[in-house]
C-alpha positions in Angstrom: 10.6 6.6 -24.9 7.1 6.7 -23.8 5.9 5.0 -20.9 1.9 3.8 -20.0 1.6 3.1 -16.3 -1.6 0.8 -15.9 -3.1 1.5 -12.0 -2.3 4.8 -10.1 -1.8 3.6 -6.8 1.2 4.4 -4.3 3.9 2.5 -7.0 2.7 3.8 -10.5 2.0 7.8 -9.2 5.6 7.1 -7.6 6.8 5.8 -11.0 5.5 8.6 -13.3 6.4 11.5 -10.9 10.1 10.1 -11.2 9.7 10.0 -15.2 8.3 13.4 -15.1 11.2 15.0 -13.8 13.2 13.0 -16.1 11.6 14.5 -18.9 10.4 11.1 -19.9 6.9 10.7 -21.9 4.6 8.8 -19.1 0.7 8.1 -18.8 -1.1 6.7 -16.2 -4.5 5.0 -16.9 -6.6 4.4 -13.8 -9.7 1.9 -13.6 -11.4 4.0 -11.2 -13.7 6.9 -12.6 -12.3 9.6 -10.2 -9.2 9.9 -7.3 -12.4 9.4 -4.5 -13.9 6.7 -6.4 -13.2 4.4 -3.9 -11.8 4.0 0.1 -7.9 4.3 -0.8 -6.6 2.5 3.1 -5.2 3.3 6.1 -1.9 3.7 8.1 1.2 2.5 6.1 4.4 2.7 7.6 8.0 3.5 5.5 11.4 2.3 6.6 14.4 4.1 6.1 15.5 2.6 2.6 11.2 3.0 1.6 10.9 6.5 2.7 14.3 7.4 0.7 12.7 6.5 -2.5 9.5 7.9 -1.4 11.6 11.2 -1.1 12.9 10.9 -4.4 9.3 10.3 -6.1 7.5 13.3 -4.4 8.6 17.1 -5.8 11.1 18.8 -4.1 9.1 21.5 -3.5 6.1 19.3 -1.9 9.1 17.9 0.7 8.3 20.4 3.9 4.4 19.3 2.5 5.6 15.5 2.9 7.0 16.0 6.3 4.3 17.8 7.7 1.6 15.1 7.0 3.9 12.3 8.4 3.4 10.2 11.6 5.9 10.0 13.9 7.1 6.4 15.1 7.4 7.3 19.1 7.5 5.1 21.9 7.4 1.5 22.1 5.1 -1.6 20.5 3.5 -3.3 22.9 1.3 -6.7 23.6 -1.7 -6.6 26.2 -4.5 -9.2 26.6 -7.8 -8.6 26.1 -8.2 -7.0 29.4 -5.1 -4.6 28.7 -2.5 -6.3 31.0 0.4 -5.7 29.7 1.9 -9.0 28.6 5.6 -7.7 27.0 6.6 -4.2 25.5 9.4 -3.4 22.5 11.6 -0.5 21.8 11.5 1.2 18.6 14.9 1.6 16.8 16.6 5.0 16.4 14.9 5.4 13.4 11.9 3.2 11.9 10.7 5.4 9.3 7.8 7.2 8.7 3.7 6.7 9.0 1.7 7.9 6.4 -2.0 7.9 5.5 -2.5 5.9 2.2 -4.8 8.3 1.2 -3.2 11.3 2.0 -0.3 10.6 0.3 -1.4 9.1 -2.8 -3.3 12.7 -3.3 0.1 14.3 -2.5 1.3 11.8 -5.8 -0.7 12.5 -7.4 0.0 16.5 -7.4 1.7 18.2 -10.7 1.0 15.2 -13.4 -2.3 16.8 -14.9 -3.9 14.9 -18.1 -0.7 12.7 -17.5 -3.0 10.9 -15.2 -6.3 9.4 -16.6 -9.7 8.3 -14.6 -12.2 5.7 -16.1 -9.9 3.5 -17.9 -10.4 0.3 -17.3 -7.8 -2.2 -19.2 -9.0 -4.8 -21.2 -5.5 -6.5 -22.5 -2.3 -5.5 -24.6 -1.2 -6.4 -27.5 2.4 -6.8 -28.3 3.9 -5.5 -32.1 6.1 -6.5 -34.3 8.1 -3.3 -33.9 8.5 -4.2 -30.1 6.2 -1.5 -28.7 3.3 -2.5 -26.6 -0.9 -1.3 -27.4 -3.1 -1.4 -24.4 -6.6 -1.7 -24.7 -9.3 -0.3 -22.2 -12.7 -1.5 -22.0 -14.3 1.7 -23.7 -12.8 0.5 -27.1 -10.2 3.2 -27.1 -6.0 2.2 -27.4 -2.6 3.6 -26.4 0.7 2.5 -27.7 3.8 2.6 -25.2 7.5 1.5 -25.6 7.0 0.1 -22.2 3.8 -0.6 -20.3 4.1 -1.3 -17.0 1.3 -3.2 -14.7 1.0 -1.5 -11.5 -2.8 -2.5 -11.3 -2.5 -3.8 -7.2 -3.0 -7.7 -6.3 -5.5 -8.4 -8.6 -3.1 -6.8 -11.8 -5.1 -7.4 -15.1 -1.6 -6.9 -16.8 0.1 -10.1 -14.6 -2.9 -12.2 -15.6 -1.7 -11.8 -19.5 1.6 -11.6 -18.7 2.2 -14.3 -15.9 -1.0 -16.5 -16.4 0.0 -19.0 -14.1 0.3 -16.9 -11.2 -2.7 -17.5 -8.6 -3.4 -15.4 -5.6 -5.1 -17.4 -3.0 -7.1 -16.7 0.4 -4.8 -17.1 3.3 -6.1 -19.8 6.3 -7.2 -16.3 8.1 -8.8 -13.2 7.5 -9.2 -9.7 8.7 -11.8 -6.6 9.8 -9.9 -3.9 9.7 -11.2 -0.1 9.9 -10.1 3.1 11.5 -11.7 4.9 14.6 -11.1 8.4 15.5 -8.4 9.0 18.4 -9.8 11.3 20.2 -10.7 9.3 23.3 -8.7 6.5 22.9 -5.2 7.9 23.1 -4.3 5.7 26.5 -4.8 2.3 24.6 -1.9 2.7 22.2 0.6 4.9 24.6 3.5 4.3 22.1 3.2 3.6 18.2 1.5 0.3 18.3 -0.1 -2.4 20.8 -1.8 -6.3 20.2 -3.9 -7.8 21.4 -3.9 -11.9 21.7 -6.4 -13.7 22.4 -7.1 -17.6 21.5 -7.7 -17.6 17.8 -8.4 -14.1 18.1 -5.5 -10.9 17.4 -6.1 -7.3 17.2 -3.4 -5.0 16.3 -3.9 -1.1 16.9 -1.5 1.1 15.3 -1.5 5.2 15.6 -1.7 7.6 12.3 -1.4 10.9 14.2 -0.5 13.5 11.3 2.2 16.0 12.7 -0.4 18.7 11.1 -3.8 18.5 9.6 -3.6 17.2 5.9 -5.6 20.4 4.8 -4.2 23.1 6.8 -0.9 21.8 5.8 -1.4 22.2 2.2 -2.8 25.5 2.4 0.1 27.1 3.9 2.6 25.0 2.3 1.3 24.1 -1.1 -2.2 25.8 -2.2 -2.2 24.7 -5.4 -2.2 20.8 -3.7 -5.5 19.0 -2.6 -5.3 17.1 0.1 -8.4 15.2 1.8 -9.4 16.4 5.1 -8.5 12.9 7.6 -8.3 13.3 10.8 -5.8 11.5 13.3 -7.5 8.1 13.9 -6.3 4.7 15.2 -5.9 2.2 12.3 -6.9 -1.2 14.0 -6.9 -5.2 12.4 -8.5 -8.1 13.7 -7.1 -11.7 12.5 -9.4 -14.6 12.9 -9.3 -17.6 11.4 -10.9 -19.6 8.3 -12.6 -17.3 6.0 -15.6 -14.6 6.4 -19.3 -15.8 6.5 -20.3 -11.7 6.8 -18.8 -8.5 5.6 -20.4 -7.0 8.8 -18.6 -5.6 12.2 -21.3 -7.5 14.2 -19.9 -10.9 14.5 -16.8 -9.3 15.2 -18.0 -7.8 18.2 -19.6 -10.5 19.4 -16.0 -12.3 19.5 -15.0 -9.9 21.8 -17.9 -9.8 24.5 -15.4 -10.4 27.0 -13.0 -7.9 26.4 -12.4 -4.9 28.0 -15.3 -2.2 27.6 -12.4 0.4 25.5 -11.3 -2.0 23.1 -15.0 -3.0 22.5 -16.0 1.2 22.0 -13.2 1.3 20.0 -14.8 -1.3 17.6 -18.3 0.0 18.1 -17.5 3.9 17.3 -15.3 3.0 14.0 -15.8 5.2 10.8 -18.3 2.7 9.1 -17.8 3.8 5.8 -14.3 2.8 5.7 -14.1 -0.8 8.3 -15.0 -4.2 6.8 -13.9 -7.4 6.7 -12.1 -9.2 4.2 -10.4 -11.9 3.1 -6.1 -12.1 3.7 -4.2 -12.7 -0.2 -1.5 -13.7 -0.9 0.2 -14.5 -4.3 2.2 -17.1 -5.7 6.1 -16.3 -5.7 7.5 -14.9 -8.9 10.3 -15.2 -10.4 12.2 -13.2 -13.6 10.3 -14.0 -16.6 11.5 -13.6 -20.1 11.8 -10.0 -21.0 9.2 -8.3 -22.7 7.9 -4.5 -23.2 5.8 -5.5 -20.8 6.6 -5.0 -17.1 5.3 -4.9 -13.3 5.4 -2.8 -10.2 4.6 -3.1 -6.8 1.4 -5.6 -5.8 1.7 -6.5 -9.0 4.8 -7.7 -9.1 4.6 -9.2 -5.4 1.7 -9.7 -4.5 2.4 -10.4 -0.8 -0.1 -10.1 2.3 0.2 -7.5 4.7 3.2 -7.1 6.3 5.3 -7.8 3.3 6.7 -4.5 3.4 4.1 -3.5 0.7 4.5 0.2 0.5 8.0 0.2 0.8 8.5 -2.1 -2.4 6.5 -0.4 -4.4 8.4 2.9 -3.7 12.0 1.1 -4.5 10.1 -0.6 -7.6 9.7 2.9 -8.5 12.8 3.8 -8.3 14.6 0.8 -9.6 12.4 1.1 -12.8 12.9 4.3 -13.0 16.8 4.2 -13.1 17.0 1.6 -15.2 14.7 3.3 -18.0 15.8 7.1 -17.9 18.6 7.1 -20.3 18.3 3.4 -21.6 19.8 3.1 -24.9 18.2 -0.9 -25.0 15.1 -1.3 -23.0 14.7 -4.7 -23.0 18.4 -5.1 -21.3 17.0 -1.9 -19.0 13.6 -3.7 -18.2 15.7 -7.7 -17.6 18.0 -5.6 -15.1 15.0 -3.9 -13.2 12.9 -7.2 -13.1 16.0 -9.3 -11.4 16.3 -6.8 -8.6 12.7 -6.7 -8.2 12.0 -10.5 -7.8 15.2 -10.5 -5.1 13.0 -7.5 -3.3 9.9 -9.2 -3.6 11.3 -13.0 -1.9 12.4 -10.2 0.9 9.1 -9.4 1.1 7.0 -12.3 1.4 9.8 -13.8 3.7 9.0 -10.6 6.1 5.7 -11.3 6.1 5.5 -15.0 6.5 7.8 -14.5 9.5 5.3 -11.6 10.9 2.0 -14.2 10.1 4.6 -16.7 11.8 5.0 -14.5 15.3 1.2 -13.8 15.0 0.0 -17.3 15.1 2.3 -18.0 17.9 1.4 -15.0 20.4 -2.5 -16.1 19.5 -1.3 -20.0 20.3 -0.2 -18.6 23.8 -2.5 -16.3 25.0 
């Protein structure tokens, strides 16, 4: 069986590391023209069953590599207003998982799969044949023919606009600057591993990515052979205000908060530029199983959910799923119908997680 993996995000690098060991014949074909192409996101946090199949993606021998560029989940969440009185605190479970550093840890990915993994190759559409295999075809005018391809292209998935055409992703009634700032100096204002801020109509939620060692050092001493960018220990920090952005630029956004305590406002002020903007929120239609095809879907693609949909987590048990399903399959299409079921019950877990989190959201905002 061979295996095309359109998109080389978190899901897809997850997905063909699996295959690898399997033995199985897997490509990935990335849009992008290089692994820094683009700014690759912030803090994402796994949950036990998330960080499981994270585990079982990564190389066992890139484990003590794995733990060593993880962020702890110490101390509790709490909620402050905009002059950091503290309004109501939360205690962590025993064990909520691990933080990670999107970036980070898609480089860790994408470690060991060589010219398995391809730059520059931008799909166009695929083409379905008689014999029940699948030709992809990239905007150079080159093709590749796959058993099974699999659409793990993010929100926007080229591969779920052909497949699912009926499938929208809309702009959600609020949207978001979101950015990172380095930690060193503002350690006090998230003493455990998150705080929020609530104002009217205004939220900002600060969240800690403290690496238990520096990415680099940690893959010199524990895996030379692994690139790893050098990102520091930073606070990860999202604003939510409402209707939709007249400015991609931080400005405005300070200028919402001109009453707010001098550290959050520094905090703001001093963020790494080159990777804080603001966006709009998406959020997808809900899918549901489709009839079964050679063609498939992964992660975003799959569910494309806003943040707080358990995002990361999904796409690592989408990996996994897949994965299970398709190493030894004797029919493919009964392999790929199974796989798809579980994933569409995963993804309505999903968006129900995060339309209860944009739920809790809009209510601390309505009472501050």
């Amino acid at each position: 069986m061979k295996v095309v993996v359109i998109g080389a995000g978190l899901g897809g690098l997850a997905l063909a590391q699996r295959l690898v060991k399997a033995g199985v014949d897997v490509e990935v074909h990335e849009r992008d023209s290089a692994v820094e192409a683009r700014f690759q996101g912030y803090r994402i946090g796994f949950a036990p069953e998330g960080m499981r199949a994270l585990q079982g993606a990564v190389p066992e021998r890139l484990h003590p590599l794995l733990e060593a560029v993880s962020g702890l989940v110490e101390g509790s969440g709490r909620a402050v207003d905009p002059q950091l009185n503290v309004l109501g605190e939360k205690e962590r479970d025993d064990d909520e998982g691990r933080l990670y550093d999107r970036n980070v840890l898609r480089h860790l990915l994408i470690a060991g799969l060589g010219d398995r993994l391809r730059f520059d190759r931008k799909l166009d559409r695929y083409e379905e044949l008689a014999d029940g295999s699948v030709r992809a075809h990239f905007a150079d005018g080159s093709t590749v023919d796959a058993d099974v391809l699999v659409g793990a292209d993010g929100m926007g998935s080229a591969v779920r606009r052909q497949l699912l055409p009926d499938i929208a992703v809309h702009d959600m009634p609020v949207y978001g600057a979101i950015g990172r700032t380095p930690i060193a100096g503002f350690e006090h204002l998230i003493p455990g591993w998150s705080t929020v801020v609530s104002a009217k109509n205004v939220q900002l939620m600060l969240g800690r990515m403290v690496f238990q060692r520096p990415p680099v050092q940690a893959a010199k001493e524990l895996a030379p052979d692994v690139t790893l960018p050098d990102t520091p220990s930073y606070i990860r920090w999202v604003l939510l205000l409402p209707g939709t952005p007249k400015t991609l630029d931080l400005q405005p956004v300070l200028d919402l908060m001109a009453d707010w305590h001098p550290d959050l406002k520094a905090l703001i002020a001093k963020a790494d530029t080159n990777n804080s903007g603001v966006s709009p929120i998406k959020e997808g239609d809900a899918i549901e199983p489709w009839p079964t095809r050679a063609v498939t879907l992964l992660g975003d693609a799959g569910h494309p959910a806003p943040p707080g949909g358990l995002g990361a987590n999904l796409a690592m048990i989408d990996a996994q799923v897949l994965a299970d399903k398709l190493i030894g399959a004797t029919d493919k299409l009964e392999a790929l119908a199974a796989y798809e079921k579980t994933m569409c019950e995963n993804a309505a877990t999903g968006r129900a997680a995060a339309a209860e989190a944009f739920r809790n959201f809009a209510r601390l905002r309505a009472d501050a």
